[in-house]
C-alpha positions, 0 to 999 in steps of 0.5 A: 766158768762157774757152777750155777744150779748145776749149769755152767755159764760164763762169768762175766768179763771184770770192766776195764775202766777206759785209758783216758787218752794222754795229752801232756805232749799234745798240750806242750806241743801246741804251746811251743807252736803258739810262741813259734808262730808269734815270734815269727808274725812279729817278725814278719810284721817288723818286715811289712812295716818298713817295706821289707821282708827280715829274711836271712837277716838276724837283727830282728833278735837285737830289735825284740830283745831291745823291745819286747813289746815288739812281739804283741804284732805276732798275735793275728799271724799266730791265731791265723796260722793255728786256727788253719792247722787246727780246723784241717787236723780237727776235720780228721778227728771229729770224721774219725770220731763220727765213724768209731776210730781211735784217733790221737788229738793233733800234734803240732810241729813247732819250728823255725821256719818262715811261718814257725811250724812244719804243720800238724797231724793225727795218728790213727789207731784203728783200722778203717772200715771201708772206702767210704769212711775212708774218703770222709776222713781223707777229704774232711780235713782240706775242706775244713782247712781250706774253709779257714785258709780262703778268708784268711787270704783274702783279708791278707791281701787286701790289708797287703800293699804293693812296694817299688822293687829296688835295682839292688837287694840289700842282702837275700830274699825269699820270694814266694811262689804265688797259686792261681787263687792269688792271681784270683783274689788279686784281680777281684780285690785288689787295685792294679799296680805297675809292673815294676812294683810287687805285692808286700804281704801283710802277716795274714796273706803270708799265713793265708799263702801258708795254708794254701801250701799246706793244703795242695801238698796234703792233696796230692794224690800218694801215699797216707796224705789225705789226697792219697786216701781221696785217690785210693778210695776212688780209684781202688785197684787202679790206684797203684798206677795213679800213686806211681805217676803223681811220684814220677811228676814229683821229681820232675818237678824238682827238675824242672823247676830247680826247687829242692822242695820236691826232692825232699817231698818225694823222699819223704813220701818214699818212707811213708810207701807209696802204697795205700793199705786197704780197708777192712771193706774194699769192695763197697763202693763210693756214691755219686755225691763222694765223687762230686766231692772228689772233684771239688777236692781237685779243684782245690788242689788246683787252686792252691798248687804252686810249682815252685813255692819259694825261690831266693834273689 
């Protein structure tokens, strides 16, 4: 404090200029996704054009090496891809920027997997303050997500064709399991073909079955994923019972449909806890038209889940 005409008042706190946020690694990280994605499109391209899926099968690199222009067919799968993992993450963010919480730009995961990333996140810095704000953020990101996943898949599978399935596999293949909304758009834009052939995908379904994955594995209803954050908001006090349920059927499903997937899913969720922190408002309620959106959200969940998403023959 200082002394004016004989008062004392409170100086003025000095202005901290605002960190500007660092986004070196966020910038890196999406550059690696970029190169991950189109070496795995072109990769997968190779597949489609000779009628089979390059699966556990290393002469793929012999061929881009040998051609490198080979890589130019990655680009559609790889802008595919990130335009879905992007419109998801950046529904998280503009939702918590509307509501003033500090939130990190995405993260993509690059990696050598069957679509060349284990996804994207956020990180959010701030608590949230009440259920509303809660399920805006939760529910933003499949539905921004899903919005880009619907056309992708239906444009993939129309550009997919159907192959004769030979008595004998020349070495293994990953075969994926199909959601009800491929069955959906099958019937809707697809001729019908005999039932000793099966559908080849184009590098876009395969980023469109990708997108569909990612979203019903966001909207289980557990933990800090966004059908966590959906279920808490709705349920509030009950939701305990919900999170300990949808756990229960995790590892049955890992049971009983022998797809080790589920185990790790479960292990995973274990870390992340299977309780929801509250928010700073837990008692205002959810309307009538959060709800509604809460049960399209299901409905998604729905449409997308598959219980056993990859099997090899």
């Amino acid at each position: 404090m200082e002394s004016l005409s004989g008062e004392e008042r409170l100086a003025p706190a000095p202005l901290v200029p605002e960190k500007r946020p660092r986004i070196f690694i966020n910038v890196i990280l999406f550059i690696l996704t970029i190169i991950t994605t189109f070496v795995i499109g072109a990769v997968d391209h190779l597949g489609f054009q000779s009628n089979e899926p390059i699966i556990f099968d290393l002469s793929f690199i012999h061929k881009i090496f040998a051609d490198p222009s080979i890589l130019r067919h990655g680009f559609y799968f790889s802008i595919a891809i990130m335009g879905f993992l992007l419109s998801h993450e950046l529904g998280h963010y503009f939702t918590c920027r509307r509501y003033n919480i500090n939130a990190t730009l995405p993260y993509f995961i690059p990696a050598p997997t069957l679509v060349g990333t284990f996804g994207a996140f956020i990180k959010i810095k701030s608590p949230i303050k009440n259920k509303k704000a809660l399920f805006d953020i939760g529910i933003a990101g499949p539905l921004a997500g899903f919005a880009v996943a619907l056309p992708t898949l239906i444009v993939g599978l129309k550009l997919s064709k159907p192959i004769l399935i030979p008595p004998v596999h020349r070495g293994l293949y990953l075969g994926l399991g199909e959601p009800l909304l491929f069955d959906l758009i099958e019937r809707a834009f697809l001729p019908a073909y005999p039932a000793n052939y099966d559908l080849l995908l184009h590098p876009i379904a395969l980023a469109g079955w990708f997108g569909c994955l990612a979203t019903a594995l966001n909207l289980l209803p557990i933990s800090q994923l966004d059908g966590g954050h959906i279920s808490y908001a709705i349920f509030g006090k009950h939701y305990s019972k919900v999170s300990l349920g949808v756990f229960s059927v995790i590892i049955l499903m890992g049971f009983i449909t022998g797809f080790p997937g589920w185990f790790f899913w479960g292990l995973l969720i274990l870390l992340l806890g299977l309780r929801h922190p509250r928010t700073l408002d837990d008692e205002l309620p959810l309307d009538g038209k959060r709800k509604l959106l809460g049960l399209l959200a299901l409905i998604i969940f729905i449409l997308t889940f598959t219980a056993k998403p990859i099997y090899i023959s």
